[in-house]
Steps between C-alpha positions, in 0.01 A plus 500: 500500500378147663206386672722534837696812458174641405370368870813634667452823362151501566592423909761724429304825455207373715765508752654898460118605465482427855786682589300814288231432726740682790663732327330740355718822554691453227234699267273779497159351620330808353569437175200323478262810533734695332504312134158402524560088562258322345597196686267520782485100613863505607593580878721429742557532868143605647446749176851601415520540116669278260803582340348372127253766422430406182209181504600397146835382606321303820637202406836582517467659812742321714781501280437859435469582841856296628677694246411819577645496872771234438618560148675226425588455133707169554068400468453687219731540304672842358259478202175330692582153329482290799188355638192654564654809426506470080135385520453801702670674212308392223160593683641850588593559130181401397336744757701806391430442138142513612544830613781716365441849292720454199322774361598758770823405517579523124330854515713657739854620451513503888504242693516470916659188570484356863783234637303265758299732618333353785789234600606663828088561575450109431820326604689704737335745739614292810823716352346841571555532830498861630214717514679713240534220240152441573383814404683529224394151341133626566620820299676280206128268505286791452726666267481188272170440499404887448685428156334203362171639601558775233281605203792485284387329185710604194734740750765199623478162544564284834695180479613302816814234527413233726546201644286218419350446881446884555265547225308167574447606790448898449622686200248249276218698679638856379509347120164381528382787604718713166640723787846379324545383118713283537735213754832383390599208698843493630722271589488355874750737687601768277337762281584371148206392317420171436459503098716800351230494282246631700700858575559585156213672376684767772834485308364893333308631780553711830537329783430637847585169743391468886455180738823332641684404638761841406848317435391185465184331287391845358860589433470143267199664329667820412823325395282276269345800368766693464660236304183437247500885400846551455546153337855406592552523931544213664276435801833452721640894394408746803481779296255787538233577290564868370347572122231201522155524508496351871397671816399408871214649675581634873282376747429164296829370550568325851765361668510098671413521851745240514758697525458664803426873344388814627248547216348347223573754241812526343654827444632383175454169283759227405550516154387878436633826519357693757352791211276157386263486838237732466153591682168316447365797489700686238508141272076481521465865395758499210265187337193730567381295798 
C-alpha cells in the first residue's frame, strides 16, 4: 500500500466513524455489561457504549466498527487480505493463540460448536423489529451465555466460528475469559472456516452446532463439517446429515431477522434431519453436566 492510499484510507474510515457516531441501533448496546467489556475509555453519544468491547483491539477500532454495520467485503476481502483488515488478522491470530484450551478440546469427544454466535446481537438488531423478535433475541442472548458460563471442564468443549470483526470486538472477551476453548475464524460472509486446518481436530468428535444464521452461514459450517467427517461430500451437495456424528441444538439456532420472520427459531435446520435437533437440556445431562 502507498504513502497516499494509506491517507485515503485513513480519511476514509475517519469518515464512516462519523456516520457510527449516529447510528447506533444497529447493535445490542448491552452487550457491554453483559460480556464484561473491559474497554471502559470508549463512548459514544453522551455515554452510549461502543460497539468494540474488547480494549486490546482499540486500535483497530474504526475499521472494526464500519464493518460490523456496513459489511462490506469489496474492503476486505473474502479472506481479510486487503488493507487494514490482514493486519487486523495477524493481531487477532496472535490473540487467540494467547488464549485457546487445546487441552480441553483434545479431551473431549464432544464438542458444542457455535456458528457466529453473536452476529445478529452485534451487526443487525436494527433487523429485529417486533416486540416478539425482541424477546426472543433476549431469549437466544441469555441462552448463549448460560452455556459458556458452564463448569464443564473435561464434559464438552465450546468452539465458536466467527468473523474476524465480531470477535475483536466481542467474542475475544469470552476467550479471554476460557468461557469458550476455542475461535475459528471464518471467512467474511459465510460460515466456512478460514484455515480447514483449524476444524479438524473435530473430524472424530460429536458435534452439537448453534449460532446462525439457519440456511445460510451456519448451514456453511455444517456442510464443511459434514464434509471433513465423512471425507468425500462436496460443500455444494445439499444432502442431509443422517448417520454422522453432527447435531443442532434447539433454541441455539436462529433465524436472520432479515428476512422478515415470525421467529427466530427454526423448527428444523438446513442441512439436518429433523431427528438431529435436540434439547439443551437433554444434551447437558447425557455429558453429566
Amino acid at each position: 500500500m502507498t504513502e497516499n492510499q494509506s491517507i485515503a484510507e485513513d480519511i476514509f474510515m475517519i469518515e464512516n466513524a462519523l456516520l457510527l457516531q449516529k447510528h447506533t441501533d444497529f447493535y445490542d448496546i448491552n452487550l457491554k455489561d453483559r460480556l464484561h467489556s473491559n474497554n471502559f475509555s470508549n463512548k459514544k453519544n453522551n455515554g452510549e457504549n461502543e460497539v468494540v468491547l474488547n480494549s486490546y483491539f482499540n486500535k483497530w477500532s474504526n475499521h472494526i466498527s464500519y464493518h460490523l454495520q456496513y459489511r462490506n467485503q469489496l474492503e476486505c476481502g473474502q479472506y481479510y487480505s486487503e488493507g487494514i483488515a490482514s493486519e487486523l488478522l495477524g493481531a487477532c491470530i496472535n490473540h487467540k493463540n494467547l488464549f485457546r484450551d487445546n487441552v480441553n478440546i483434545d479431551a473431549c469427544d464432544t464438542a458444542i460448536i457455535l456458528t457466529h454466535p453473536l452476529y445478529m446481537h452485534l451487526s443487525y438488531m436494527h433487523n429485529v423489529n417486533s416486540d416478539k423478535l425482541k424477546q426472543e433475541a433476549d431469549v437466544y442472548l441469555n441462552t448463549f451465555l448460560d452455556l459458556v458460563s458452564l463448569e464443564r471442564k473435561n464434559k464438552f468443549s465450546i468452539v465458536l466460528l466467527d468473523t474476524l470483526h465480531h470477535y475483536a470486538a466481542a467474542t475475544s472477551l469470552l476467550l479471554e475469559s476460557g468461557n469458550v476453548d476455542d475461535v475459528i475464524f471464518t471467512d467474511y460472509k459465510n460460515g466456512y472456516a478460514l484455515d480447514i486446518e483449524d476444524i479438524t481436530p473435530f473430524k472424530d468428535k460429536k458435534i452439537y452446532f448453534g449460532g446462525g444464521f439457519d440456511g445460510r452461514c451456519l448451514a456453511c459450517s455444517i456442510d464443511e463439517m459434514r464434509e471433513l467427517q465423512l471425507h468425500n461430500f462436496p460443500k455444494w451437495w445439499n444432502i442431509p446429515c443422517s448417520e454422522d456424528n453432527i447435531w443442532a441444538i434447539r433454541g441455539l439456532v436462529i433465524n436472520s431477522p432479515n428476512d422478515k420472520i415470525q421467529t427466530l427459531f427454526p423448527e428444523s435446520v438446513k442441512g439436518l434431519t429433523d431427528d438431529k435437533l435436540v434439547n439443551l437440556d437433554d444434551l447437558l445431562k447425557s455429558t453429566g453436566v
